[in-house]
LUMKOLBA-23214 format. One line per 3 residues: number of its first residue (from 1); their letters; for each residue z, y, x of N, C-alpha, C. Coordinates in steps of 0.05 Angstrom, whole numbers, plus 5000, padded with zeros to 4 digits. Layout:
N
NUM) a) Z Y X Z Y X Z Y X  ...
***
This chain:
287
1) xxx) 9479 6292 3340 9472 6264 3335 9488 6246 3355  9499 6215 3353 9510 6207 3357 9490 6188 3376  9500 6185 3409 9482 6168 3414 9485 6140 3396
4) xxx) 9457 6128 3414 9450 6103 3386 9452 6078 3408  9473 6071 3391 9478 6043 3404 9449 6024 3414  9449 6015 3439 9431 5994 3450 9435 5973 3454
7) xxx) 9425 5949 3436 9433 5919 3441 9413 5911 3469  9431 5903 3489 9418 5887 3504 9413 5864 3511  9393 5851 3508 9385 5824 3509 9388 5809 3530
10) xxx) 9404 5787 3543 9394 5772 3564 9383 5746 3561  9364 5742 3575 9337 5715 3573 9364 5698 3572  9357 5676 3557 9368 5653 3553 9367 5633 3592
13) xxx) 9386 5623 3603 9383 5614 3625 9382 5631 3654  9393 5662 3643 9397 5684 3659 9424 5696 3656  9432 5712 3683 9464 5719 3679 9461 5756 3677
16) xxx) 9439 5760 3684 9427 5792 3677 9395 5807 3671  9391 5823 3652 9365 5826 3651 9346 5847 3662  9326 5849 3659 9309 5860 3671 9282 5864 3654
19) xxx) 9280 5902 3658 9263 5903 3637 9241 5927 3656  9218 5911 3655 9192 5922 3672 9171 5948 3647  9176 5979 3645 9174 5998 3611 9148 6008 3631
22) xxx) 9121 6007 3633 9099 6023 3641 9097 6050 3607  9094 6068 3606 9093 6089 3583 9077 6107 3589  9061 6118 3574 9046 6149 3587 9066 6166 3577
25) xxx) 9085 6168 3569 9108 6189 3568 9132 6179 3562  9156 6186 3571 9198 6178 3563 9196 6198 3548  9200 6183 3519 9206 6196 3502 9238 6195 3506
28) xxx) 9258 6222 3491 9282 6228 3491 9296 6206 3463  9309 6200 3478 9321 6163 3466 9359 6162 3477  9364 6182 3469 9395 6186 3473 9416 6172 3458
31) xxx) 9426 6142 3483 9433 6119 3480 9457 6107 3487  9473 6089 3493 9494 6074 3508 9495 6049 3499  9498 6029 3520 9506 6001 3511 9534 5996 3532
34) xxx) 9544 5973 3533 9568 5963 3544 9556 5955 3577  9533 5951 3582 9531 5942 3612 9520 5960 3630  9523 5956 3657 9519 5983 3676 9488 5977 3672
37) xxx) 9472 5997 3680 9439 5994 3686 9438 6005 3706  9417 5999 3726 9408 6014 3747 9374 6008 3740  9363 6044 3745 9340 6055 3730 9320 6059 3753
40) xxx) 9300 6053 3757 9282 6071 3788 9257 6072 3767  9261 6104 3773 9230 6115 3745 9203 6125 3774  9186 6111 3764 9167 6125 3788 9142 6140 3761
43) xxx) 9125 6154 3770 9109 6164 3768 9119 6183 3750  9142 6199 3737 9145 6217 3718 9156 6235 3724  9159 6255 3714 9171 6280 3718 9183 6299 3693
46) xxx) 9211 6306 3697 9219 6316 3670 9245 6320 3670  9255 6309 3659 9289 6315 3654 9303 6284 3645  9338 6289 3664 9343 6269 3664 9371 6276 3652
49) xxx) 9379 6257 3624 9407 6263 3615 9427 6246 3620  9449 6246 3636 9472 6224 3638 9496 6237 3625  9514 6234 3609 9532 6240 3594 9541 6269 3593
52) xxx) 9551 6293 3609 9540 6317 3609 9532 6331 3630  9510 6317 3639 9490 6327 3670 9469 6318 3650  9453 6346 3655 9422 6338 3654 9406 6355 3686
55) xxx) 9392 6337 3687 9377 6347 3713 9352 6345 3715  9330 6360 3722 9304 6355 3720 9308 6333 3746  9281 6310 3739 9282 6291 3764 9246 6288 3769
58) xxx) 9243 6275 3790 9217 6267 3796 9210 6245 3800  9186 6232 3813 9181 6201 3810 9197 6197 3836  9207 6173 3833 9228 6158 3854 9262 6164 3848
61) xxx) 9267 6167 3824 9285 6176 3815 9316 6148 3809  9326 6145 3820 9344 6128 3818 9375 6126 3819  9383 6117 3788 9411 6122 3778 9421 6094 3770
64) xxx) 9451 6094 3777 9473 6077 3763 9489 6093 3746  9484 6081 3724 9495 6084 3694 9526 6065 3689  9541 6079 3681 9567 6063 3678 9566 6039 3652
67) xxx) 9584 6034 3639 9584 6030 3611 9592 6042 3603  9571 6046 3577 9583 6057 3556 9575 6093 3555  9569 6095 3584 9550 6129 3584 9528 6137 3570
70) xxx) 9527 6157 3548 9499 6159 3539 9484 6167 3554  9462 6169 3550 9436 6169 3574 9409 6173 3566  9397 6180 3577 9366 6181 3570 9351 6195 3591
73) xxx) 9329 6178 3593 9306 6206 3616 9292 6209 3586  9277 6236 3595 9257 6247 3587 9229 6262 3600  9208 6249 3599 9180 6263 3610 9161 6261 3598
76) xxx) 9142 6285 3602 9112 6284 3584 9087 6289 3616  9104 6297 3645 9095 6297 3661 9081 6272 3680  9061 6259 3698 9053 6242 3705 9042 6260 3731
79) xxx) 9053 6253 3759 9033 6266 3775 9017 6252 3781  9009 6224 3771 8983 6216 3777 8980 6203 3754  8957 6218 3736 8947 6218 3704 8936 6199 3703
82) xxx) 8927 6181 3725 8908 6160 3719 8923 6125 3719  8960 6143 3728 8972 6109 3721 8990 6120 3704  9001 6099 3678 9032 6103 3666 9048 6111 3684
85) xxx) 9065 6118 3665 9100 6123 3685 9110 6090 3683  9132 6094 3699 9139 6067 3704 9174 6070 3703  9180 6057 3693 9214 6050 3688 9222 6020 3694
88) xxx) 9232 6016 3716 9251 5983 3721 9272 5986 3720  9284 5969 3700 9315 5970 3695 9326 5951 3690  9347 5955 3700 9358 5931 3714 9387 5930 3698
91) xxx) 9396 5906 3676 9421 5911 3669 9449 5893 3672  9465 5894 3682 9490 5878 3678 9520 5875 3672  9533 5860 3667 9557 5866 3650 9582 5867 3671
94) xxx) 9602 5886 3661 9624 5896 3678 9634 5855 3685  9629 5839 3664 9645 5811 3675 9622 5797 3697  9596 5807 3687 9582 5792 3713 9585 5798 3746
97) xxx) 9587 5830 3743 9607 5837 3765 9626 5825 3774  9643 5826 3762 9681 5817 3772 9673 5794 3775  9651 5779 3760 9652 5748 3771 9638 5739 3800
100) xxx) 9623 5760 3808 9616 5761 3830 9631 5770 3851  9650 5781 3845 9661 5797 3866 9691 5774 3869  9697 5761 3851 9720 5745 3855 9709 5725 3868
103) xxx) 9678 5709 3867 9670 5685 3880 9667 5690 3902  9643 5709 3917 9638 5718 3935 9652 5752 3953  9670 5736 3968 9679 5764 3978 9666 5784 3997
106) xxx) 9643 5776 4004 9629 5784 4021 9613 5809 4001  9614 5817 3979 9615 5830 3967 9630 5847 3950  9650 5850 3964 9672 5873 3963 9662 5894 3964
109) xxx) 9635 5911 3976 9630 5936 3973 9625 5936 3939  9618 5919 3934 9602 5934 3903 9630 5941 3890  9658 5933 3895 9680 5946 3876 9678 5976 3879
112) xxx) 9669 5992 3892 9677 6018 3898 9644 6029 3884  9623 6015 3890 9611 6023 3871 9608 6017 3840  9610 5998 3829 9616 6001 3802 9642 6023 3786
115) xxx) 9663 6032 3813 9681 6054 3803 9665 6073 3802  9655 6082 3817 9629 6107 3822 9616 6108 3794  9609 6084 3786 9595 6088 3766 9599 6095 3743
118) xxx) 9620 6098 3732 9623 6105 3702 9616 6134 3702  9613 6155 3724 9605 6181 3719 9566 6182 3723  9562 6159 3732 9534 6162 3735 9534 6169 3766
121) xxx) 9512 6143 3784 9501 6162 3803 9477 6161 3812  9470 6185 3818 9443 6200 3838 9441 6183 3858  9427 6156 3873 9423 6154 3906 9409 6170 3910
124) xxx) 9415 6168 3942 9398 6188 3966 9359 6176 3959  9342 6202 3964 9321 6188 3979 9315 6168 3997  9334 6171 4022 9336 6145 4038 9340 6120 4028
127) xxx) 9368 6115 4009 9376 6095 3998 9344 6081 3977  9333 6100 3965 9312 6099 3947 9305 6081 3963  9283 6091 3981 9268 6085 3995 9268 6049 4013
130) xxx) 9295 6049 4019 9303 6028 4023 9304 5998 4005  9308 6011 3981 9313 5990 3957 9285 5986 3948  9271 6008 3939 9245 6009 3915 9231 5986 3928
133) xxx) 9228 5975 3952 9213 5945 3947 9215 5921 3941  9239 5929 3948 9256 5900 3929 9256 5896 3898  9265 5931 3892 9261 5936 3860 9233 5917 3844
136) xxx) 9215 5935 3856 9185 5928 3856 9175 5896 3851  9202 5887 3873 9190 5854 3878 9201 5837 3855  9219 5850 3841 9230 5829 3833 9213 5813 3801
139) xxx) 9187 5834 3793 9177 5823 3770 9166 5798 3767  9157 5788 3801 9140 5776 3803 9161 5756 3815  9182 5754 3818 9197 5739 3821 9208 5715 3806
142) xxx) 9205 5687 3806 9224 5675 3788 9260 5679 3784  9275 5674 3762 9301 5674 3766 9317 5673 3783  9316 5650 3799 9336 5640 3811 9329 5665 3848
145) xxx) 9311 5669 3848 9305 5690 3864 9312 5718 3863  9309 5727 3843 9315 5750 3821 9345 5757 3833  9365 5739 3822 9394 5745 3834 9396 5757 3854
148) xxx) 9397 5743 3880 9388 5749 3909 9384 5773 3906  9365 5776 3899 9352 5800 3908 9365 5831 3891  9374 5822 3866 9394 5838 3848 9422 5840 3866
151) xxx) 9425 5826 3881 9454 5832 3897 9451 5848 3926  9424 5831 3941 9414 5854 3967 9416 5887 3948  9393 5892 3930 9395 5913 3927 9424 5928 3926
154) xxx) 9448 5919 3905 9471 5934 3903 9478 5938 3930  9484 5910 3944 9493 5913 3964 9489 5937 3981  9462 5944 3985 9449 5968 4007 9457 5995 3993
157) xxx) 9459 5995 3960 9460 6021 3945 9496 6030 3948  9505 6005 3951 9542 6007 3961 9541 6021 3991  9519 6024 4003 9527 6038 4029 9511 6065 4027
160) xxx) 9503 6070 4008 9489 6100 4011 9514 6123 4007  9522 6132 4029 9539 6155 4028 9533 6190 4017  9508 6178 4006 9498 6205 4008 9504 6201 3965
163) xxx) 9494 6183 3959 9498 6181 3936 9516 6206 3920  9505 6210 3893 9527 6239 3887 9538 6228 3856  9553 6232 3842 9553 6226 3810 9548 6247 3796
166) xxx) 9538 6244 3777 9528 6266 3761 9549 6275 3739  9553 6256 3721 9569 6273 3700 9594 6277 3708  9608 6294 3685 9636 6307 3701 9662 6282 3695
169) xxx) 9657 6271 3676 9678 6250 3671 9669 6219 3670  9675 6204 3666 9668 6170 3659 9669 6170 3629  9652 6155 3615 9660 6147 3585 9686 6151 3574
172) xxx) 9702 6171 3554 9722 6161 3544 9715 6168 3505  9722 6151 3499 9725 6155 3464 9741 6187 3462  9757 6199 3476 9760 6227 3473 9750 6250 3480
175) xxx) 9725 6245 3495 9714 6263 3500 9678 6254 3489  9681 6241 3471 9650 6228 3464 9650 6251 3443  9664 6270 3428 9653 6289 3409 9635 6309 3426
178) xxx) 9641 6311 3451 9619 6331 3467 9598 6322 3468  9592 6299 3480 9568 6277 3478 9553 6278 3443  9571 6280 3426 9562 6272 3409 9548 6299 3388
181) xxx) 9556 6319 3405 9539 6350 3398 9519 6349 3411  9519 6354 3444 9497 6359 3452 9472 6345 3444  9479 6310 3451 9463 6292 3433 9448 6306 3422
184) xxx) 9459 6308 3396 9446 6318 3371 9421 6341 3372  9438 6361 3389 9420 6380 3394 9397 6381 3417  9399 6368 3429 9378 6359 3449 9356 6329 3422
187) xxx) 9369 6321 3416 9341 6304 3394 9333 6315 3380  9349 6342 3366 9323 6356 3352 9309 6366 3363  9315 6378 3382 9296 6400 3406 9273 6382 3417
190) xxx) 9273 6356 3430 9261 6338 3443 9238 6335 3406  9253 6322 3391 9237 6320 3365 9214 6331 3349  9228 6364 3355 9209 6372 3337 9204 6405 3356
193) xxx) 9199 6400 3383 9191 6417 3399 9178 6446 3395  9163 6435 3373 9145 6464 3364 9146 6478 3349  9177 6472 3335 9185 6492 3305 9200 6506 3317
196) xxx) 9202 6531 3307 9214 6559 3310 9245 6554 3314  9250 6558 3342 9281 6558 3336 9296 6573 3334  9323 6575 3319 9336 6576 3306 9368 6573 3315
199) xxx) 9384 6588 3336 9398 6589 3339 9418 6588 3322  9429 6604 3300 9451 6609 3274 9444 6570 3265  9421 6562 3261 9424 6544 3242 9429 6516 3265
202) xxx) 9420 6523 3289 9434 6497 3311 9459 6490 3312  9466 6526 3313 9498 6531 3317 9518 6506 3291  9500 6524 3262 9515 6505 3247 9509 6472 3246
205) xxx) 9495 6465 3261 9490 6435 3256 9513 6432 3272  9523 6438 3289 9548 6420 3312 9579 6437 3301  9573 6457 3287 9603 6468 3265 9615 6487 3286
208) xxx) 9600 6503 3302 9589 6529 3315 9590 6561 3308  9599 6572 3320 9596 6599 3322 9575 6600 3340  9555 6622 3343 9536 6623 3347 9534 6629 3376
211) xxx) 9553 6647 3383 9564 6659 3410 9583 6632 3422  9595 6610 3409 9608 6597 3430 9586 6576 3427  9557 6567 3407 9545 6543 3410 9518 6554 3437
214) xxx) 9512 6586 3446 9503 6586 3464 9511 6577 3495  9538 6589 3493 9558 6576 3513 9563 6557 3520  9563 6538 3497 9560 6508 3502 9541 6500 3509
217) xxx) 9512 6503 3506 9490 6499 3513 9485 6511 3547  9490 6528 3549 9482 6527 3574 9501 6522 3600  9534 6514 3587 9539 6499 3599 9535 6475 3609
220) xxx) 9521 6462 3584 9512 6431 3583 9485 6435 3601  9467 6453 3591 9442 6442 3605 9432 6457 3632  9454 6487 3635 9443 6502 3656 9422 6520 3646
223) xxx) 9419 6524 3621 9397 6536 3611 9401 6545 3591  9391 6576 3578 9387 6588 3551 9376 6566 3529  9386 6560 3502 9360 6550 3482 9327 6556 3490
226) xxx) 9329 6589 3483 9306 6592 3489 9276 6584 3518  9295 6582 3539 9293 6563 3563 9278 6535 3561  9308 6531 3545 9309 6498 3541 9276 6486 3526
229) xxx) 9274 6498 3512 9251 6492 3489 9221 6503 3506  9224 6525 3518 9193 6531 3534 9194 6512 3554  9216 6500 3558 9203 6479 3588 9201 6455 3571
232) xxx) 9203 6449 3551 9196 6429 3530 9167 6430 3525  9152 6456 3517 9132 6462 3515 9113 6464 3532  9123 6476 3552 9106 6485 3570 9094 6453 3577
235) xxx) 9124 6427 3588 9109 6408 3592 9093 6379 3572  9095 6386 3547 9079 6380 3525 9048 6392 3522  9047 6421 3532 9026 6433 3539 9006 6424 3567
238) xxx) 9022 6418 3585 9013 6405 3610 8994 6381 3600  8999 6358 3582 8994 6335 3575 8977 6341 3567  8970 6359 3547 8947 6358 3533 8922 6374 3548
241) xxx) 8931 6390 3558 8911 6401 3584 8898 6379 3599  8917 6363 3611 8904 6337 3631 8893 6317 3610  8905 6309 3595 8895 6284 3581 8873 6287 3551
244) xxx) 8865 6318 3550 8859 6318 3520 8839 6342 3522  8811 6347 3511 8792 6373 3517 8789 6396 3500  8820 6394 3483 8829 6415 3461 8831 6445 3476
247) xxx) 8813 6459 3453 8823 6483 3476 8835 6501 3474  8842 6522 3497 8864 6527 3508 8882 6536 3484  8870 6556 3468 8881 6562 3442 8898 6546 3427
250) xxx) 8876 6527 3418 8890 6510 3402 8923 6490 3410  8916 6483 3439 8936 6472 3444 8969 6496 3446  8961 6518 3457 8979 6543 3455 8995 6538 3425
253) xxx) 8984 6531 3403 8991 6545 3378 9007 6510 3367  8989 6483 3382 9000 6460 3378 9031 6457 3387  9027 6469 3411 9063 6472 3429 9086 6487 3415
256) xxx) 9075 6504 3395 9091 6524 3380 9090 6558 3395  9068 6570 3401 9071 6587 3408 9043 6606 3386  9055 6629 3373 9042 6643 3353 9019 6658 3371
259) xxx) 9020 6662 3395 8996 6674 3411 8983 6663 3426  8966 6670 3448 8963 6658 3468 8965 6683 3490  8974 6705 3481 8974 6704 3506 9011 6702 3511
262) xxx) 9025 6696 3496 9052 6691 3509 9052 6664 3512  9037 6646 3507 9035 6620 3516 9019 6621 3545  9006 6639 3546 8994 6643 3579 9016 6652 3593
265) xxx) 9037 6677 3594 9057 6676 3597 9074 6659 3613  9089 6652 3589 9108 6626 3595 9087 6601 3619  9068 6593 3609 9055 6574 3634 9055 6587 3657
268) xxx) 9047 6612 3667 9047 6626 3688 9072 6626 3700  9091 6635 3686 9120 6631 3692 9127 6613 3714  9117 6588 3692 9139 6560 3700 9114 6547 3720
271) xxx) 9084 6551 3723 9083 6528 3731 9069 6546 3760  9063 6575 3759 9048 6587 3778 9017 6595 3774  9004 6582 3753 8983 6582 3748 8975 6585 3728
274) xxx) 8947 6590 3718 8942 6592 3688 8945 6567 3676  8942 6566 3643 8929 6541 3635 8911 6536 3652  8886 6549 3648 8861 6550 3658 8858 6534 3685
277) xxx) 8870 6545 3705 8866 6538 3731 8884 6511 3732  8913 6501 3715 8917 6471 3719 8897 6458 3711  8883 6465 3683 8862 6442 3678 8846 6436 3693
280) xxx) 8840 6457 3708 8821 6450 3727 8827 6443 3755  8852 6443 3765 8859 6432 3783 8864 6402 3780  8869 6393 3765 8861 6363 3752 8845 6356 3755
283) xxx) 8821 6370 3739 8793 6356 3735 8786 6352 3762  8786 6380 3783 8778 6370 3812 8797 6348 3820  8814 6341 3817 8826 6318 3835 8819 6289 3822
286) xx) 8809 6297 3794 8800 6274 3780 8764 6268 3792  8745 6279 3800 8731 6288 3802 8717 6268 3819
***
């Protein structure tokens, strides 16, 4: 599948926007528009895709997106069940840049970070930490305040040395047919999580040999299909444990798993514990 173009909107009487997403889950929404975004996801946990890096991330998670990079987080995780996840995103255009950087020279760092960015980058914790109140502040902010504080932030994220980039290249129209496999195969997987997969017939959806579409896969994700899809489950299964009083069975067989006890299994695996004992490690902390 081809990522899916994203129109982005800016408020009439604004030079960049800003979009405040509270969600009880990131659904997988594998996307690109023309302007850089910078993302700070708090409360979720899951997996994060920038053009071909995917990485599991956690809450306090914060990336610069180039133009034109497809992208997407994905979570069904919340480590604290009793608030949404939270996504602030912040977007602007390669000319609102340059026009800042030609008026004001005192912002010459951000040229070296907007280069940084077409591969996507990871800040430090530290850097996080430093920014997220500003991030935070700015909802409650009027416009003309908003800027300011849209420029402190780059400004401080231009000195995080620790910063890393994730994907292997920057956007190019000749290398978007890779983007434009994995895509595909990561939305059906994200989609339809609990149907039987089907390696031979994945293979042929991206025009695959079966032996080079595993290879490609776990070069892209670091992980087997079969991998890929139990940590899909396993954390679809997590959700409904915390948020839902289906039991254990049923939800086992909802995730796509024909037993329970290889759905006990696989949870033991990945998370250390039974079903059993997460639900109830919840309930006590809910308690």
């Amino acid at each position: 599948m081809k990522p899916q173009f994203e129109q982005v909107t800016v408020p009439l009487g604004e030079s960049w926007s800003l979009l405040w997403r509270e969600l009880p889950e990131l659904p997988f929404l594998w996307h690109y528009h023309p302007e850089f975004e910078l993302t700070l996801t708090l409360n979720a946990q899951g997996q994060r895709y920038v053009g071909d890096s995917l990485e599991d991330f956690t809450s306090g998670d914060l990336v610069l997106t180039g133009p034109n990079q497809p992208h997407t987080w994905a979570a069904t995780e919340r480590p604290d069940t009793r608030q949404p996840m939270l996504a602030v995103v912040m977007w602007f255009t390669t000319d609102w840049l340059e026009r800042a950087l030609a008026g004001w020279p005192e912002l010459g760092g951000l040229q070296a970070l907007s280069a940084q960015a077409g591969r996507g980058l990871k800040f430090s914790d530290a850097a996080r930490a430093q920014v997220e109140p500003l991030i935070l502040s700015l909802q409650a902010q009027e416009p003309a305040l908003r800027l300011p504080t849209l420029l402190q932030i780059l400004t401080l994220l231009a000195k995080d040395t620790a910063a890393r980039p994730l994907a292997t290249h920057a956007y190019t129209p000749a290398g978007d047919k890779v983007g434009h496999r994995i895509g595909k195969i990561l939305h059906r997987l994200h989609a339809q999580p609990a149907d039987t997969v089907s390696a031979p017939a994945l293979a042929a959806e991206v025009a695959m040999s079966v032996g080079a579409f595993h290879r490609f896969f776990k070069r892209h994700t670091g992980m087997t299909v079969l991998d890929y899809v139990a940590q899909l489950r396993i954390g679809q299964a997590c959700q409904l444990l915390i948020n839902t009083p289906l039991p254990i069975n049923v939800i086992a067989s909802d995730v796509g798993y024909g037993t329970l006890a290889h759905f006990n299994r696989q949870f033991l695996a990945r998370k250390g514990m039974t079903p059993r004992a997460f639900r109830a490690s919840y309930q006590g902390a809910a308690a």
